[in-house]
C-alpha positions as CSV (number, residue, x, y, z in Angstrom):
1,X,0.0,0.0,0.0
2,X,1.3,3.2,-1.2
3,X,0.6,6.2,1.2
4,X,0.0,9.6,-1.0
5,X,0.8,13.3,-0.3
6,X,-2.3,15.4,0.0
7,X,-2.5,17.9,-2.3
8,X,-2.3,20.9,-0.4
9,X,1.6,19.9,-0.3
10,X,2.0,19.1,-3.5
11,X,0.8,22.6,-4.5
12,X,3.3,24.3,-2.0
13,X,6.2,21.8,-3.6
14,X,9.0,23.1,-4.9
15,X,10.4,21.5,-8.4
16,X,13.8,21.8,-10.0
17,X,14.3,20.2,-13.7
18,X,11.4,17.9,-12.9
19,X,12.3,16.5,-9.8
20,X,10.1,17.6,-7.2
21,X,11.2,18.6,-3.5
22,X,10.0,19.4,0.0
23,X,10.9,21.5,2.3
24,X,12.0,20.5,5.9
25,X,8.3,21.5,7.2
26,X,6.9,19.5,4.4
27,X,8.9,16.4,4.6
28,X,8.3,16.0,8.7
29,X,4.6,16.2,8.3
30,X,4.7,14.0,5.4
31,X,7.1,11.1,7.5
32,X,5.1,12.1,10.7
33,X,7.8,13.4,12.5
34,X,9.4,15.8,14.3
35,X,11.7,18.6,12.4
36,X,14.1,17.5,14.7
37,X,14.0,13.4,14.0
38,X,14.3,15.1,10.2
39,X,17.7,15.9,11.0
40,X,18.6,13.3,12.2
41,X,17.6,10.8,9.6
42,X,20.0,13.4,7.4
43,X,22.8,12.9,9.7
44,X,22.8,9.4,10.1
45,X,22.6,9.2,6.0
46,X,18.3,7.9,6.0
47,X,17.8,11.1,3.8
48,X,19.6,13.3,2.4
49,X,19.2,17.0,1.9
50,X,19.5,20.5,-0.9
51,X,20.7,23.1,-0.4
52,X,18.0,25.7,-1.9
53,X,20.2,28.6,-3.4
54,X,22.6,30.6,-0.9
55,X,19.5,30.6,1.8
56,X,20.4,28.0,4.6
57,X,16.7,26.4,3.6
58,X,17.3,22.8,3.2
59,X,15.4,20.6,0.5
60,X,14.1,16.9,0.3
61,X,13.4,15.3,-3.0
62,X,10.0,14.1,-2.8
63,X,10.8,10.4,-4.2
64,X,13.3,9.8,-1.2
65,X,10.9,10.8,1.5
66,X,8.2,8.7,-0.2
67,X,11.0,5.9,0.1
68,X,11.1,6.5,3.7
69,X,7.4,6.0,3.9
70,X,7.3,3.1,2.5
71,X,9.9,1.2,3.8
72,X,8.9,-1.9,5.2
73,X,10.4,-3.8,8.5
74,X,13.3,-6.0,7.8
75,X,12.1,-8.2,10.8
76,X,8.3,-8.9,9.3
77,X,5.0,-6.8,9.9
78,X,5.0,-7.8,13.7
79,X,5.6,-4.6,15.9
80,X,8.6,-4.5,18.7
81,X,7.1,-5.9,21.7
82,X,6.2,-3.4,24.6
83,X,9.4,-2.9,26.6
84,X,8.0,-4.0,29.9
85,X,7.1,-7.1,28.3
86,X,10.1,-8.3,27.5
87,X,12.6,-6.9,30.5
88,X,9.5,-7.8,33.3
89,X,8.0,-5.2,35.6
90,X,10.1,-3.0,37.9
Protein backbone atom coordinates (compact mmCIF):
# COMPACT_ATOMS: atom_id res chain seq x y z
CA UNK A 1 0.00 0.00 0.00
CA UNK A 2 1.25 3.18 -1.19
CA UNK A 3 0.62 6.21 1.17
CA UNK A 4 -0.03 9.61 -1.04
CA UNK A 5 0.85 13.34 -0.28
CA UNK A 6 -2.25 15.36 0.00
CA UNK A 7 -2.50 17.90 -2.33
CA UNK A 8 -2.25 20.95 -0.36
CA UNK A 9 1.60 19.94 -0.29
CA UNK A 10 2.04 19.13 -3.48
CA UNK A 11 0.78 22.56 -4.52
CA UNK A 12 3.32 24.26 -2.01
CA UNK A 13 6.21 21.77 -3.59
CA UNK A 14 8.96 23.10 -4.92
CA UNK A 15 10.36 21.54 -8.43
CA UNK A 16 13.82 21.83 -9.97
CA UNK A 17 14.28 20.25 -13.66
CA UNK A 18 11.41 17.89 -12.91
CA UNK A 19 12.27 16.55 -9.83
CA UNK A 20 10.07 17.56 -7.19
CA UNK A 21 11.22 18.56 -3.45
CA UNK A 22 10.04 19.42 -0.03
CA UNK A 23 10.90 21.50 2.29
CA UNK A 24 12.02 20.46 5.89
CA UNK A 25 8.32 21.49 7.24
CA UNK A 26 6.89 19.50 4.38
CA UNK A 27 8.94 16.44 4.58
CA UNK A 28 8.28 16.03 8.66
CA UNK A 29 4.64 16.19 8.28
CA UNK A 30 4.71 14.01 5.42
CA UNK A 31 7.05 11.13 7.47
CA UNK A 32 5.07 12.06 10.71
CA UNK A 33 7.82 13.37 12.53
CA UNK A 34 9.35 15.78 14.27
CA UNK A 35 11.70 18.57 12.43
CA UNK A 36 14.13 17.54 14.66
CA UNK A 37 14.05 13.40 13.96
CA UNK A 38 14.30 15.08 10.17
CA UNK A 39 17.71 15.90 11.00
CA UNK A 40 18.59 13.32 12.20
CA UNK A 41 17.65 10.81 9.62
CA UNK A 42 19.99 13.36 7.42
CA UNK A 43 22.81 12.92 9.74
CA UNK A 44 22.81 9.37 10.05
CA UNK A 45 22.57 9.19 6.04
CA UNK A 46 18.33 7.88 6.02
CA UNK A 47 17.77 11.09 3.85
CA UNK A 48 19.63 13.31 2.41
CA UNK A 49 19.24 17.05 1.90
CA UNK A 50 19.51 20.51 -0.91
CA UNK A 51 20.72 23.11 -0.36
CA UNK A 52 18.01 25.69 -1.90
CA UNK A 53 20.21 28.62 -3.41
CA UNK A 54 22.59 30.56 -0.88
CA UNK A 55 19.47 30.60 1.80
CA UNK A 56 20.42 28.03 4.60
CA UNK A 57 16.71 26.42 3.64
CA UNK A 58 17.30 22.77 3.23
CA UNK A 59 15.36 20.62 0.47
CA UNK A 60 14.10 16.89 0.25
CA UNK A 61 13.42 15.32 -2.96
CA UNK A 62 9.96 14.11 -2.84
CA UNK A 63 10.78 10.36 -4.21
CA UNK A 64 13.34 9.83 -1.19
CA UNK A 65 10.91 10.78 1.54
CA UNK A 66 8.23 8.67 -0.18
CA UNK A 67 10.96 5.91 0.09
CA UNK A 68 11.14 6.54 3.70
CA UNK A 69 7.35 6.02 3.89
CA UNK A 70 7.29 3.11 2.49
CA UNK A 71 9.85 1.21 3.79
CA UNK A 72 8.87 -1.91 5.24
CA UNK A 73 10.38 -3.80 8.54
CA UNK A 74 13.28 -6.04 7.76
CA UNK A 75 12.07 -8.22 10.83
CA UNK A 76 8.25 -8.89 9.32
CA UNK A 77 4.96 -6.80 9.93
CA UNK A 78 4.96 -7.77 13.73
CA UNK A 79 5.60 -4.60 15.86
CA UNK A 80 8.62 -4.50 18.67
CA UNK A 81 7.05 -5.88 21.68
CA UNK A 82 6.20 -3.43 24.58
CA UNK A 83 9.39 -2.87 26.59
CA UNK A 84 7.97 -4.04 29.87
CA UNK A 85 7.07 -7.10 28.32
CA UNK A 86 10.10 -8.32 27.45
CA UNK A 87 12.64 -6.94 30.49
CA UNK A 88 9.49 -7.76 33.27
CA UNK A 89 8.03 -5.15 35.65
CA UNK A 90 10.10 -3.00 37.88
Amino acid sequence: MTNLFNFATLEAMVEIHGEQYLNADEASEQLGIKLATLYAYVSRGALKSYRQGIKRQRLYRRRDVQQLIDLHPARGASPLPHAADWMGDP
